[in-house]
N, C-alpha and C positions, 0 to 999 in steps of 0.2 A: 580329542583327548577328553577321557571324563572330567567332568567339573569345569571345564570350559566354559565360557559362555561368550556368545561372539552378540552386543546389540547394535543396530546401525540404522541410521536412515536408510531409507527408498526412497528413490524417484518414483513416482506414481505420473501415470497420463491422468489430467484434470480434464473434463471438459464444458465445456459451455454453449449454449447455443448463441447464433451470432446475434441474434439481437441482446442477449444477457451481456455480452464481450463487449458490445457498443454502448453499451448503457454503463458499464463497469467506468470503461474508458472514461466517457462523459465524468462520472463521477469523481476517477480518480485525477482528473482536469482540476472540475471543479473545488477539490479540498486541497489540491495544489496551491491553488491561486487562492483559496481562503486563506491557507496556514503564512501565504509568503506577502499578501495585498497589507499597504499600508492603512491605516485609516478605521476608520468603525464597520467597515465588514470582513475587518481580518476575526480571526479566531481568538476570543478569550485565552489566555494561558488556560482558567478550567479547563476549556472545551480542550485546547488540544491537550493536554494531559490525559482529558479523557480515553482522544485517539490513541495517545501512548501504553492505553491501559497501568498508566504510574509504572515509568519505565522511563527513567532518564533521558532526553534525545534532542537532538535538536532542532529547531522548528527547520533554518535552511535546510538542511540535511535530507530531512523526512519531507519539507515540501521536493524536493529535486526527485526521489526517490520516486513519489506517487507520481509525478509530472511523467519520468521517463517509464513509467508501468503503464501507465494511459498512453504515451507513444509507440510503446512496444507490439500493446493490443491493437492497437487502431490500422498500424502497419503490417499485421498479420490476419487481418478479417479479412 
């Protein structure tokens, strides 16, 4: 139909190589257990904000998220 406009996301295939996937993983471990660790090697509020790019969120939340992204990867190398 003229004047239509249809915009949408795409799935796109991403890819990685496996050592980049393993190292992802590691990382996305790693700031799992910084955002969720009690104590002075948890993450400043700054710092994760920073993570958040100032975007409201919450730290469990967004730790669980990265935790099961790094499971995901690690399960699939």
């Amino acid at each position: 139909m003229p004047g239509s406009v249809t915009i949408s996301h795409t799935d796109a295939l991403v890819m990685l190589s496996h050592s980049d996937a393993e190292r992802l993983s590691t990382m996305m471990r790693e700031i799992s257990n910084l955002m969720a660790a009690p104590g002075p090697d948890r993450l400043s509020d700054g710092q994760f904000g920073a993570l958040c790019a100032g975007r409201p969120q919450e730290r469990d939340e967004l730790a669980q998220w990265a935790l099961g992204l790094a499971e995901y990867l690690k399960a699939h190398l």
